[in-house]
Kinemage of the C-alpha trace (Angstrom):
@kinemage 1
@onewidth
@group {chain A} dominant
@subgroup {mainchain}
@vectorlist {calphas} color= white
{ca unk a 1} P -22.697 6.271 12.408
{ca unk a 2} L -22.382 3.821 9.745
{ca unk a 3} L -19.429 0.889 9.169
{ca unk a 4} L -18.665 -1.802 7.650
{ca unk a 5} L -17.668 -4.956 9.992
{ca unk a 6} L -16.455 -7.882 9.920
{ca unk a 7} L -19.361 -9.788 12.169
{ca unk a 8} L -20.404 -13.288 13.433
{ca unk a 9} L -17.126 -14.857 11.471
{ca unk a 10} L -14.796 -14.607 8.887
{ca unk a 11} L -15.654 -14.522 5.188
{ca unk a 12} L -16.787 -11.994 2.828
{ca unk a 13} L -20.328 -13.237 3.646
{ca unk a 14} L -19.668 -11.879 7.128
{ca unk a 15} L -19.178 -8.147 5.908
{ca unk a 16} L -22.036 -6.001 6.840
{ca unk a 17} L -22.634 -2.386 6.870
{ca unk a 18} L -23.785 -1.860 10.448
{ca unk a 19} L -24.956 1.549 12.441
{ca unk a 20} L -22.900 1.735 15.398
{ca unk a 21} L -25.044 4.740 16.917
{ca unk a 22} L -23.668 8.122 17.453
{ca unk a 23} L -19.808 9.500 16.243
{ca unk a 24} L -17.237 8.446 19.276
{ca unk a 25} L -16.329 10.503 21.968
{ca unk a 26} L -13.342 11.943 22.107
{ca unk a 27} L -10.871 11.601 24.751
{ca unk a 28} L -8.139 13.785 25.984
{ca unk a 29} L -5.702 14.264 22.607
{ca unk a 30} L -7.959 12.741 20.056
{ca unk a 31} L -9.451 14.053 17.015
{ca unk a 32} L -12.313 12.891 15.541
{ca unk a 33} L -12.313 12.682 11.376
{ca unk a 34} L -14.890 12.557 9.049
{ca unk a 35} L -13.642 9.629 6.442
{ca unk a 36} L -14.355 10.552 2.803
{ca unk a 37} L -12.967 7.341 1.288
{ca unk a 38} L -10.414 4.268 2.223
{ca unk a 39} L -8.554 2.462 -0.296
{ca unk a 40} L -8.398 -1.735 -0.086
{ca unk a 41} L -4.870 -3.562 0.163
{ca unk a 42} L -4.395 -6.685 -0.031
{ca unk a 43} L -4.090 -7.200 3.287
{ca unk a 44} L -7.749 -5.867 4.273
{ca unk a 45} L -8.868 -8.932 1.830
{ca unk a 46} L -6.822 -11.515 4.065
{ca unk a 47} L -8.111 -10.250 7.261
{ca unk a 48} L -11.531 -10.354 6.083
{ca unk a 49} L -11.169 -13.748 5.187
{ca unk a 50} L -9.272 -14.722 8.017
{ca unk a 51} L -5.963 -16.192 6.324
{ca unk a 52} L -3.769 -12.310 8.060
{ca unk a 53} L -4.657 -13.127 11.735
{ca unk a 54} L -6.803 -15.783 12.684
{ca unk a 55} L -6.646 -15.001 16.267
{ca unk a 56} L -8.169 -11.163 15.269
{ca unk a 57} L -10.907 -10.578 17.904
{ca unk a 58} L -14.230 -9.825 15.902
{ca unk a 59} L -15.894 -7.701 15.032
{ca unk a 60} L -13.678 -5.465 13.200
{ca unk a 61} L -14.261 -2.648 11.072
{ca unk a 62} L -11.395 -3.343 8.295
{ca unk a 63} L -8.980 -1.986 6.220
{ca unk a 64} L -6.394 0.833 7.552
{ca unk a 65} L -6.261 3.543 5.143
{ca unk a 66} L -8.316 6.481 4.763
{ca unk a 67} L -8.575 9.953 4.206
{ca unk a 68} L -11.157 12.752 5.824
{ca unk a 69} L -11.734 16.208 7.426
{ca unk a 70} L -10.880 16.932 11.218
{ca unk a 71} L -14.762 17.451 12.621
{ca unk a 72} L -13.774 17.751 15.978
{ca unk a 73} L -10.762 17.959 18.560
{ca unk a 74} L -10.299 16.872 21.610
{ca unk a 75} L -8.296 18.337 24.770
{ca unk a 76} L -5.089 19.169 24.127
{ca unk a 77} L -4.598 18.970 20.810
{ca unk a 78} L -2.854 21.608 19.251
{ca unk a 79} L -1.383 19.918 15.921
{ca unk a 80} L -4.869 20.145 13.929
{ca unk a 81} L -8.051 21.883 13.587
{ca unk a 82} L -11.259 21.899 12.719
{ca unk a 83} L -11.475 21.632 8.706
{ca unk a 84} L -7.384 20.137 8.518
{ca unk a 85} L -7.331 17.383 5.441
{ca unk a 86} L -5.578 14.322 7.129
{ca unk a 87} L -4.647 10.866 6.809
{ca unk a 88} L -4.100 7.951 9.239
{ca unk a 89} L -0.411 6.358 9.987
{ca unk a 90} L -0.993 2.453 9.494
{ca unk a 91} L 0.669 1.628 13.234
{ca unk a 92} L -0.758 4.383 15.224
{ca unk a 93} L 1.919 3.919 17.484
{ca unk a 94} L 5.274 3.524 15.031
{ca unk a 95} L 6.477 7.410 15.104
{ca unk a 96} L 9.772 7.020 14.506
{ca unk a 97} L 12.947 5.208 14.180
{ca unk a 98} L 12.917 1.125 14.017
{ca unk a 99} L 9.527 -0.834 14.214
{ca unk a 100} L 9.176 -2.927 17.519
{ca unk a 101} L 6.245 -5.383 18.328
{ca unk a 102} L 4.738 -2.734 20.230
{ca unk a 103} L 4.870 -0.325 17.679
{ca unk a 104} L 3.259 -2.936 14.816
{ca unk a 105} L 1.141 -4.037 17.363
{ca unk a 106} L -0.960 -0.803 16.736
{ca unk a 107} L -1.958 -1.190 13.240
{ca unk a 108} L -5.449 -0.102 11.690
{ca unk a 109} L -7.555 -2.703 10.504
{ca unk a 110} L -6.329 -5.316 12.753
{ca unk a 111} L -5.653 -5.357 15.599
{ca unk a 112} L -7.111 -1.656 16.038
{ca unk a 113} L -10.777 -1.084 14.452
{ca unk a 114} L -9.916 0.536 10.601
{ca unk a 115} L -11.071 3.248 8.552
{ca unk a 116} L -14.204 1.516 6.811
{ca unk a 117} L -16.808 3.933 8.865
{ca unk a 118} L -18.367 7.238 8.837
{ca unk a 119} L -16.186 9.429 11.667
{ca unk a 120} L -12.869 7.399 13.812
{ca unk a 121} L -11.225 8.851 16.507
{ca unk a 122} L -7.231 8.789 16.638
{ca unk a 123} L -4.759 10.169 18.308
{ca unk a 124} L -3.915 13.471 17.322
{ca unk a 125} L 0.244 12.488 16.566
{ca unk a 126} L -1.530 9.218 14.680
{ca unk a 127} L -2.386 11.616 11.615
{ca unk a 128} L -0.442 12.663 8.759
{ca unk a 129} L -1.705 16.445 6.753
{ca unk a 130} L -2.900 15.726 2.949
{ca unk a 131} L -0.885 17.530 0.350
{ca unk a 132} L -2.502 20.371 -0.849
{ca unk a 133} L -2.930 19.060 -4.536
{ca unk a 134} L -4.845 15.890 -3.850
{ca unk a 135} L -8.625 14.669 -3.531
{ca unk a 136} L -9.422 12.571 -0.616
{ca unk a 137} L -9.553 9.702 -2.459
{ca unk a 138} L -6.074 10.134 -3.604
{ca unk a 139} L -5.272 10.494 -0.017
{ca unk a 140} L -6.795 7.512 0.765
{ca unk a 141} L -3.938 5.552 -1.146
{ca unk a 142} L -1.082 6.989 0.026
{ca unk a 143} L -0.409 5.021 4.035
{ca unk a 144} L -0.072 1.573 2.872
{ca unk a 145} L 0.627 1.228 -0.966
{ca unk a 146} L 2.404 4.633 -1.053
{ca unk a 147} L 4.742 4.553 1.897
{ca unk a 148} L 5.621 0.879 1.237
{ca unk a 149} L 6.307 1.517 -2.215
{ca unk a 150} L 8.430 4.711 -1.276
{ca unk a 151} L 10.473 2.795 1.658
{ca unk a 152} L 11.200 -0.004 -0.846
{ca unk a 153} L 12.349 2.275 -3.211
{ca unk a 154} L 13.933 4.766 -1.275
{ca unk a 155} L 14.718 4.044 2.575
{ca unk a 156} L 15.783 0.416 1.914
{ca unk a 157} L 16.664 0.210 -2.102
{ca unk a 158} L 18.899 3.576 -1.787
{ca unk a 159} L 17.779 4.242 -5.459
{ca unk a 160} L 19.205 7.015 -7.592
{ca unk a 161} L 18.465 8.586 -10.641
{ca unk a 162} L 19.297 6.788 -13.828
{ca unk a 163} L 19.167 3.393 -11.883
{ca unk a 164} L 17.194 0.274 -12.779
{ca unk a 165} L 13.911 -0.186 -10.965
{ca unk a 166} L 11.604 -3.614 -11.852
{ca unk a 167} L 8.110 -3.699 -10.852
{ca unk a 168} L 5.447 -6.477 -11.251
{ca unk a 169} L 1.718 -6.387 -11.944
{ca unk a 170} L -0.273 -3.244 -11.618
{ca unk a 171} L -1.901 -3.314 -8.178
{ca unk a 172} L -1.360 -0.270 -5.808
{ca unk a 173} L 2.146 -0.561 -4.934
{ca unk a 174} L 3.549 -1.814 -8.129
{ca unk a 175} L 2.177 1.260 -9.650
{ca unk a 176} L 3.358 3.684 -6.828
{ca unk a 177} L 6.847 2.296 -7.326
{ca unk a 178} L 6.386 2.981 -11.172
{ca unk a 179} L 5.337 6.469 -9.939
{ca unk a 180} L 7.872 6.986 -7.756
{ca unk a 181} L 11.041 5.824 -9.601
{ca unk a 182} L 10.046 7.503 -12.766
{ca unk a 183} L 9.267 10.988 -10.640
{ca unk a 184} L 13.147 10.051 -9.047
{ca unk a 185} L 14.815 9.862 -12.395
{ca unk a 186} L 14.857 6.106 -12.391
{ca unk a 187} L 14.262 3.582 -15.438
{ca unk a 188} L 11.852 1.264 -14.824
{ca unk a 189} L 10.900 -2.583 -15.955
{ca unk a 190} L 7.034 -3.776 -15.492
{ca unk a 191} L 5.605 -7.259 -15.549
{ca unk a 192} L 2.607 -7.686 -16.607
{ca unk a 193} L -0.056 -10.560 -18.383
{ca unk a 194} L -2.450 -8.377 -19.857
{ca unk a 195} L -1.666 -6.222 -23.019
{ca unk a 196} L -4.383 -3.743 -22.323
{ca unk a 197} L -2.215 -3.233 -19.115
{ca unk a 198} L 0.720 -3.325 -20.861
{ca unk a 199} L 0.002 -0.314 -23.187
{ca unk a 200} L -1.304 1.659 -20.388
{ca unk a 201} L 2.112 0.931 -18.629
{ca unk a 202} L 3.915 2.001 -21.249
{ca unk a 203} L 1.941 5.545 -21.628
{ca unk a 204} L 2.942 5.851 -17.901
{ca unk a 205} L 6.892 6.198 -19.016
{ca unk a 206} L 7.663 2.553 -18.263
{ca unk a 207} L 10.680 1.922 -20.266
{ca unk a 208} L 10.323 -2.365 -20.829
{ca unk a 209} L 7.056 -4.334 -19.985
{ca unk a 210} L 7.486 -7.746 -20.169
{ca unk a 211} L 4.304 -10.415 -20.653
{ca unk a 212} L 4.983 -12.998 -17.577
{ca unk a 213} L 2.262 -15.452 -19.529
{ca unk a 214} L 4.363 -15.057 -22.795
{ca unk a 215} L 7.743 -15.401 -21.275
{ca unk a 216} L 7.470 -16.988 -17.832
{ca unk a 217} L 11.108 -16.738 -17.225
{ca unk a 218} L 11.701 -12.856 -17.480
{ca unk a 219} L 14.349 -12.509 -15.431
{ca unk a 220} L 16.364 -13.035 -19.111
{ca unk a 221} L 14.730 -9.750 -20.790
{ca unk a 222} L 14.641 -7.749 -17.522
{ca unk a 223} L 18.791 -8.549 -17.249
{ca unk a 224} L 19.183 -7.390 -21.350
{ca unk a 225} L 16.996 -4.166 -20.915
{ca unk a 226} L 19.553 -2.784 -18.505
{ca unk a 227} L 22.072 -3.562 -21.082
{ca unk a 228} L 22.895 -7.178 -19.335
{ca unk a 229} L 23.891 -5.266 -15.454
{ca unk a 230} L 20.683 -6.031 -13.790
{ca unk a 231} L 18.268 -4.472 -11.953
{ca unk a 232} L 19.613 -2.270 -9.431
{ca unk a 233} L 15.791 -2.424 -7.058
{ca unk a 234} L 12.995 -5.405 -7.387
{ca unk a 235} L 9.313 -4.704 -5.791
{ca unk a 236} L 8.662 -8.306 -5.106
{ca unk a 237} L 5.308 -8.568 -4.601
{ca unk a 238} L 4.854 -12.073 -5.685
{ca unk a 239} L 6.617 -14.050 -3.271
{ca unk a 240} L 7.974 -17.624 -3.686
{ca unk a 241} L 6.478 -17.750 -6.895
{ca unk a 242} L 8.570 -15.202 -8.600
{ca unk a 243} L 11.478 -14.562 -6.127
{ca unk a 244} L 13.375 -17.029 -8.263
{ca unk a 245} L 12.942 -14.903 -11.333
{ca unk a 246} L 14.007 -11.720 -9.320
{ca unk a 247} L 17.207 -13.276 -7.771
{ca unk a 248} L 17.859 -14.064 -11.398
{ca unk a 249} L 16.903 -10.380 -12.691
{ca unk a 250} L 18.812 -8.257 -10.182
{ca unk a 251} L 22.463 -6.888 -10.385
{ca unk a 252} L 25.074 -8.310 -7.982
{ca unk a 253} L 25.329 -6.078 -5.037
{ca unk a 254} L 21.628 -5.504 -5.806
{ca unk a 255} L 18.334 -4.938 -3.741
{ca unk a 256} L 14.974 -7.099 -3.632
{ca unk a 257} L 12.074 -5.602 -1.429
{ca unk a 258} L 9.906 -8.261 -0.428
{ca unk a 259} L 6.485 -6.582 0.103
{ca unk a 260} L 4.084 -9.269 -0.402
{ca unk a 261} L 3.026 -13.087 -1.205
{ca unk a 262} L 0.702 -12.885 -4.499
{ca unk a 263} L 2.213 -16.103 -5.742
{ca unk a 264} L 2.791 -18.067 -2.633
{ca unk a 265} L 4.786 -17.492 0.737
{ca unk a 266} L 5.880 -20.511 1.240
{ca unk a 267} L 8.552 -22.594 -1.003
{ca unk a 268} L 11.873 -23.417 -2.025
{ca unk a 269} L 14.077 -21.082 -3.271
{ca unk a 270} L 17.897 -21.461 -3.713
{ca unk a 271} L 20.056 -18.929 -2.213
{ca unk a 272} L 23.059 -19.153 -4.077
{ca unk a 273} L 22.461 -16.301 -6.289
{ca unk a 274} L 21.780 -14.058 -3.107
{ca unk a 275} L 25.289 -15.776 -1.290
{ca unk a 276} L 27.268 -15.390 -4.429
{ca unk a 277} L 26.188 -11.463 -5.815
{ca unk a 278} L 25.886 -10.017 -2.411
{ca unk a 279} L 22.381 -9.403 -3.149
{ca unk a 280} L 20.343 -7.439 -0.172
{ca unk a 281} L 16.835 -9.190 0.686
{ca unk a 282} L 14.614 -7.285 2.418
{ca unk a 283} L 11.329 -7.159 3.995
{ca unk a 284} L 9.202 -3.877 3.883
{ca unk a 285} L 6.178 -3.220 6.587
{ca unk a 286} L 4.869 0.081 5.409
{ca unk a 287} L 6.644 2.908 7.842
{ca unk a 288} L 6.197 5.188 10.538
{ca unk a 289} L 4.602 8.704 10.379
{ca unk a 290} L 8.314 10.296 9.641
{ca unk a 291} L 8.387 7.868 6.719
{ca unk a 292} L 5.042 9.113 5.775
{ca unk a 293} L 5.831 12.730 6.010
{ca unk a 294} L 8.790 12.466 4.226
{ca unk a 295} L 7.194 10.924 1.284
{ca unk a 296} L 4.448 13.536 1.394
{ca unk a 297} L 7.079 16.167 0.761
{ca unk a 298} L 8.244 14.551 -2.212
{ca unk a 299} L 4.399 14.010 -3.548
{ca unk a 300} L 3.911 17.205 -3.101
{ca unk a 301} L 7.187 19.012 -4.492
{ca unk a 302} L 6.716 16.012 -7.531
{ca unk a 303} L 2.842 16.833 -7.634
{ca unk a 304} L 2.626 12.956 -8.246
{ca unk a 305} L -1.215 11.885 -8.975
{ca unk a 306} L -2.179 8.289 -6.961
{ca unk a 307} L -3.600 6.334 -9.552
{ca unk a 308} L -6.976 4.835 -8.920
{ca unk a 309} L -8.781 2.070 -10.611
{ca unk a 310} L -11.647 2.824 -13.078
{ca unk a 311} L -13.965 1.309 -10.526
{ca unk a 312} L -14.672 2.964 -7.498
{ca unk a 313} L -16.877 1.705 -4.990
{ca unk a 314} L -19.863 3.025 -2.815
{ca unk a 315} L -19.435 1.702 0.745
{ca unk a 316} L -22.346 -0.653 0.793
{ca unk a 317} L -20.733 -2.144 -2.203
{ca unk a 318} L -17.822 -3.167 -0.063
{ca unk a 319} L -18.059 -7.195 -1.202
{ca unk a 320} L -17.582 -6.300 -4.684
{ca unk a 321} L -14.878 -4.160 -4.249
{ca unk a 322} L -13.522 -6.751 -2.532
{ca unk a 323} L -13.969 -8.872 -4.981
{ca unk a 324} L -12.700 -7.060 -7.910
{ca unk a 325} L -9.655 -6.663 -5.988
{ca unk a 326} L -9.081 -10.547 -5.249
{ca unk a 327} L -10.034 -10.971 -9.044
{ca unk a 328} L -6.706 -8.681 -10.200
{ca unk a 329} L -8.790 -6.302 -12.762
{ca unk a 330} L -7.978 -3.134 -11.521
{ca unk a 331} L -5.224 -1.072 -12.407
{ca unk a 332} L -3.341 0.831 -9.784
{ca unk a 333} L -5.822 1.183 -6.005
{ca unk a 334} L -9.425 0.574 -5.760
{ca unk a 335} L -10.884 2.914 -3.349
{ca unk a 336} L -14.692 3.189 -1.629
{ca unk a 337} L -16.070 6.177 -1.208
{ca unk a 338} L -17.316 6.766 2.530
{ca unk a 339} L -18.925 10.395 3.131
{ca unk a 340} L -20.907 12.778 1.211
């Protein structure tokens, strides 16, 4: 079986495709999957280079989402089959209800080996079914980027139709949330410093997209494009470096989801505007498997297509897609292909 692992160190110069010898066993309610492709987040790039968990036990075979084909069951199981389409829950142990540190401390790709191989075993209730209408590398997408983008939106931002929804950049869960709030009857605003992107945004249904090189403080534009309310939900992805800007952008009584640290994650921010409007902060850590089902119904019922970057990777081209990644070029996820 071939994988890609993290060996001898940290550092993208320490991942190696390696053969680890036969498929794994299977133990009493396991099911063995055949992985057709994984899709990189940003946290697989972290881990790789050490800055996620620097206490991670190596080697590791990285990142945590996938899709494949059940090739084999184990005793027991009765939820899947031989030939079932499925997908991997990011904590294999977060089923339901609130996330504990037991339940987180069962993610893929850190602490628990990842997706980056040829066949992984999981638990059989660690597996979510693939909606009929998408490609395994679609699939591959939707645990991370999807779900966080969908509890952002949705389990923590309460959005409804005809609300205000402000996204920035165009990596995987930017775009899902652009996806999402548009297929939810939502307007949305998208940041953005590259005009090619910008037009592509735009075909998507984005109603405003806003150049963050051209007009650094866009809070201003985002606030007059909802007709001077505010935003009703901000994805933050940046951080520190453009919570500012959202805390300026969003209505009072408002939500920002704080779902990662592109621009920095540590720094001074005031907190008046969050005191003063009542505004909600909130951190988002992906979701458990009900979270995932439930936003696999509404892919499916909204027939929503992931989008993937132009690029898509061969698994012994891992370091370049890792690369291209860290480099911001691609437009919505960049996925590796894994089996025939």
């Amino acid at each position: 079986m071939r994988a890609v692992a993290i060996e001898g160190g940290f550092g993208l110069e320490n991942l190696r495709v390696v053969d680890r010898g036969p498929p794994p066993a299977l133990r009493a309610g396991e099911v063995l999957v055949r992985v057709g492709a994984v899709s990189l987040n940003y946290r697989d790039l972290l881990t790789v280079r050490g800055l996620y968990n620097p206490k991670q036990k190596l080697p590791l075979i990285p990142c945590s989402d996938g899709a494949g084909v059940v090739s084999a069951i184990g005793e027991g199981v009765t939820k899947w089959a031989v030939g079932d389409r499925v997908m991997p829950t990011f904590a294999q142990g977060w089923l339901a209800g609130e996330p504990t540190r037991e339940k987180l401390s069962t993610t893929l790709g850190g602490p628990l080996d990842g997706m980056l191989c040829e066949y992984r075993a999981l638990r059989e209730e660690g597996l979510v079914r693939v909606p009929e209408h998408l490609s395994v590398e679609a699939a591959a997408t939707l645990p991370c980027a999807g779900l966080t983008a969908w509890r952002a939106l949705f389990d923590h931002g309460g959005l409804l139709a005809g609300q205000w929804v402000l996204v920035q950049g165009t990596g995987g869960v930017s775009v899902f949330a652009l996806q999402l709030a548009k297929a939810a009857g939502a307007k949305v605003i998208a940041t953005t410093s590259s005009h090619e992107k910008a037009e592509r945004l735009r075909a998507m249904g984005v109603d405003c997209v806003i150049n963050y090189r051209e007009t650094p403080q866009w809070a201003k534009p985002a606030r007059e494009a909802t007709g001077g309310r505010g935003v009703d939900v901000i994805v933050e992805v940046g951080g520190t470096g453009t919570l500012s800007e959202s805390l300026r952008a969003v209505k009072p009584g408002g939500r920002v989801s704080i779902i990662g640290v592109l621009a920095g994650g540590v720094g001074e921010v005031s907190l008046f505007p969050v005191l003063m409007q009542d505004v909600r902060l909130q951190g988002v850590i992906v979701g458990s498997r009900e979270h995932f089902e439930q936003m696999c119904r509404a892919i499916d019922a909204w027939k929503l297509e992931p989008v993937i970057d132009e690029r898509v990777f061969e698994m012994d081209a891992i370091v370049d897609a890792m690369a291209h990644m860290a480099a911001g070029a691609h437009f919505g996820k960049v996925v590796v292909k894994v089996g025939a």
